[in-house]
DOTI-384003 format. One record per residue (C-alpha): x, y, z; residue number from 1; residue in one letter. Coordinates in Angstrom, 1 decimal, m for minus. Last residue first. Layout:
<nodes>
NODE/c1/c2/c3/n/res
NODE/X/Y/Z/NUM/A
...
</nodes>
This chain:
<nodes>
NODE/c1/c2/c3/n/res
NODE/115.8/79.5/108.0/164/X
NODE/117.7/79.7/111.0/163/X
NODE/115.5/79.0/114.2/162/X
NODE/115.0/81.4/117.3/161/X
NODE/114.3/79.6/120.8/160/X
NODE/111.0/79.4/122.7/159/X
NODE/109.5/76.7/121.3/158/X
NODE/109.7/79.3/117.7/157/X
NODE/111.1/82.4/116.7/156/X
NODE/112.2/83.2/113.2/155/X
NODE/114.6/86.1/112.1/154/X
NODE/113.8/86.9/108.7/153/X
NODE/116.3/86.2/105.7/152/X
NODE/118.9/88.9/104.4/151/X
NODE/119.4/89.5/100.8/150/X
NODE/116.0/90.5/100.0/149/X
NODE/116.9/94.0/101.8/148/X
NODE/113.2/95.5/102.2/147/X
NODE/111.9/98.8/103.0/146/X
NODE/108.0/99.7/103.4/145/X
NODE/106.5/102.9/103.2/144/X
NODE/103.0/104.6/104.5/143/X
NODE/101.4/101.7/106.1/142/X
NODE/98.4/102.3/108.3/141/X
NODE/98.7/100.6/111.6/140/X
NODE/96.5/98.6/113.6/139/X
NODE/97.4/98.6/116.9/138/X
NODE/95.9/95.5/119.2/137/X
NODE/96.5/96.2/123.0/136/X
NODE/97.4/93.5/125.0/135/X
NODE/96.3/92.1/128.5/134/X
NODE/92.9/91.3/126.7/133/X
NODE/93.8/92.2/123.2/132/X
NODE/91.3/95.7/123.1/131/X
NODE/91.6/97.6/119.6/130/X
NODE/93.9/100.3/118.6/129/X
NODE/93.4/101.9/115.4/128/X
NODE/95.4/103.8/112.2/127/X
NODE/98.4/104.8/113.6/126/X
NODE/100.3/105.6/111.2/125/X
NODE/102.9/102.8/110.1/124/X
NODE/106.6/102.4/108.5/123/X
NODE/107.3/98.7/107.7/122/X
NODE/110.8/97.7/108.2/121/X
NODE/112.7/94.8/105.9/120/X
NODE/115.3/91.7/106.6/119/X
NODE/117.2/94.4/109.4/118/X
NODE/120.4/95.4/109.2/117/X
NODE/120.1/99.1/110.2/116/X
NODE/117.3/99.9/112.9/115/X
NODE/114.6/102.3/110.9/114/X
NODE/113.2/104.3/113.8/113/X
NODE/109.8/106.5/114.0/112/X
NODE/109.8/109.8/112.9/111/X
NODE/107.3/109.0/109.6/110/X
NODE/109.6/108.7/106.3/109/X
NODE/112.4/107.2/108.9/108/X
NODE/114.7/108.5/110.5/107/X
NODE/118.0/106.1/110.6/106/X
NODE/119.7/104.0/113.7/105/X
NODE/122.7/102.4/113.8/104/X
NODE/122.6/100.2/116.8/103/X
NODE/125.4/100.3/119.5/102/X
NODE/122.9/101.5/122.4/101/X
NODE/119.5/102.0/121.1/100/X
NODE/118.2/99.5/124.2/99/X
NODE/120.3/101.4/126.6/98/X
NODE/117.5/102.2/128.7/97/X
NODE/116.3/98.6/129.7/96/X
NODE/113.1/98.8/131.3/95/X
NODE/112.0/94.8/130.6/94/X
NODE/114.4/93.3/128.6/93/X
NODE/112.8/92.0/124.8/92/X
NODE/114.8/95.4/123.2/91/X
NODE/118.1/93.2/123.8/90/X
NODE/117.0/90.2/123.2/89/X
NODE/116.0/90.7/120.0/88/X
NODE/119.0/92.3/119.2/87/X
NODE/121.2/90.1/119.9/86/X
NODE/119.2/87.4/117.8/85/X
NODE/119.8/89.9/114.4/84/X
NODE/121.8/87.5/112.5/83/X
NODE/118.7/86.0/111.3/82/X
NODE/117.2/89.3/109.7/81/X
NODE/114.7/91.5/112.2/80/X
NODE/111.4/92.6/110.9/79/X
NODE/111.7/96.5/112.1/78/X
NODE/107.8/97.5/112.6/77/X
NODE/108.1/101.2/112.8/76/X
NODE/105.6/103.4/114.3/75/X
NODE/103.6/106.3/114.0/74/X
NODE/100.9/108.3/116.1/73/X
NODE/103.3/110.0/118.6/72/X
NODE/101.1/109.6/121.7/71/X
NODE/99.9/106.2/121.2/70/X
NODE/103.2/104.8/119.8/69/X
NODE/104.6/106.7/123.1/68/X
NODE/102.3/104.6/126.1/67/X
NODE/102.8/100.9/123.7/66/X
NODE/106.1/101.7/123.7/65/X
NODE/106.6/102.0/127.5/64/X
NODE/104.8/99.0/127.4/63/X
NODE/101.8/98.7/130.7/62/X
NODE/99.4/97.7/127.9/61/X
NODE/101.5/94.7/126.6/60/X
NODE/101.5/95.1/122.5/59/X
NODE/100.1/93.7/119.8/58/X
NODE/101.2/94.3/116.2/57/X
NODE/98.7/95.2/112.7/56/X
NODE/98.9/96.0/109.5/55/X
NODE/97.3/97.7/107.3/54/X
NODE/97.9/98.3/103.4/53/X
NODE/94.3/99.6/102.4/52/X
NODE/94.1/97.6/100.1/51/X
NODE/96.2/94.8/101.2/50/X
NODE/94.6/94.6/104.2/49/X
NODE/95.5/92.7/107.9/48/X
NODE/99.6/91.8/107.6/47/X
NODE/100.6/90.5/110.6/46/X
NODE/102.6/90.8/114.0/45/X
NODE/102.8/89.1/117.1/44/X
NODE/106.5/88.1/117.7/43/X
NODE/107.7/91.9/119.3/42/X
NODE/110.5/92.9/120.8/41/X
NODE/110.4/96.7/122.0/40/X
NODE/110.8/100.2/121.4/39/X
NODE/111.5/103.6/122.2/38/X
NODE/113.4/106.8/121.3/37/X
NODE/113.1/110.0/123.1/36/X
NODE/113.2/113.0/121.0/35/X
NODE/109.8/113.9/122.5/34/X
NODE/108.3/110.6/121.1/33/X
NODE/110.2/108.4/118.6/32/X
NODE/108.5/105.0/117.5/31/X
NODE/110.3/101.6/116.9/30/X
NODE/108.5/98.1/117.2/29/X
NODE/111.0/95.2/117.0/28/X
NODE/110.3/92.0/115.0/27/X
NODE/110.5/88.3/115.2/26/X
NODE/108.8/86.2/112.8/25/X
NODE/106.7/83.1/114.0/24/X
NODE/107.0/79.5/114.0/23/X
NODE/103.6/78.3/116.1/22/X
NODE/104.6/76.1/118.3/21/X
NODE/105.0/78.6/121.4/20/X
NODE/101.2/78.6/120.7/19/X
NODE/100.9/75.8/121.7/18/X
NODE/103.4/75.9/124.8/17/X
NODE/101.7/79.2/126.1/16/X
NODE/98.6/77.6/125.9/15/X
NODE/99.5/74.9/128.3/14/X
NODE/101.3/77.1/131.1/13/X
NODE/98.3/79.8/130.6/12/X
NODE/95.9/76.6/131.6/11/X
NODE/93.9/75.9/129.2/10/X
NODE/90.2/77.5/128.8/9/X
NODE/87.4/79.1/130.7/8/X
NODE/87.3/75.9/133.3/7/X
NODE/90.2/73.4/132.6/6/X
NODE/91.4/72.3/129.3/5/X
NODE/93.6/69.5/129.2/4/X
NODE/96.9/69.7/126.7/3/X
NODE/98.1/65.8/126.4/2/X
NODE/97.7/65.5/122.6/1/X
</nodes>
């Protein structure tokens, strides 16, 4: 397979590229605090209990987001649809401000932003946060999900997004 592990583990270089291999769906974390919106790009995301419907997303723990979902309590997850690439790379640049620029944007049930065109959107309390090692784990509570059948999920993988 040609991936060595050294010391603790692989090299960051080596387990970035497996795990780069694992297809997974793109999404962008919304949350409104102090009538400031905020969010960001987001790959690592799951479904953790049906009953009760949690879920949960990782973020970096010096993410503006990350700072606001904690003090506001809710957030979106926006699961973006395959024409959507612009904006995934739009909320993936670090300290961009106009990151809600030229989106249409709804309230949803919980505060946090529904971004229009999207494949579906899960609306969250926060329900925990655990520690992710330069991540933080939130585990969110779902209150309502929305989803437009018609469009198919964005899907990242080896570093580039895949039409499905």
């Amino acid at each position: 397979m040609g991936l060595a592990v050294q010391g603790n583990g692989p090299a960051p270089a080596d387990f970035r590229k497996a795990m780069g291999s694992f297809a997974a769906g793109v999404t962008v974390v919304t949350t409104c605090h102090g009538g400031r919106l905020v969010g960001t790009t987001v790959s690592a995301f799951s479904a953790v209990s049906l009953e009760p419907p949690l879920v949960m997303v990782c973020l970096k723990r010096d993410s503006r987001t990350l700072a606001a979902v904690g003090q506001a309590g809710v957030f979106c997850v926006n699961i973006l649809s395959a024409e959507q690439g612009d904006l995934a790379h739009r909320f993936a640049r670090s300290g961009a401000d106009d990151r809600f620029a030229l989106t249409v944007v709804e309230a949803g049930l919980c505060g946090a932003p529904l971004l229009a065109g999207c494949a579906a959107a899960v609306e969250c309390e926060l329900h925990a946060v655990h520690d992710g090692g330069d991540h933080e784990i939130l585990v969110g509570r779902v209150l309502r999900v929305v989803v437009d059948e018609t469009k198919p999920p964005l899907v990242y993988v080896r570093g580039g997004f895949l039409n499905v």
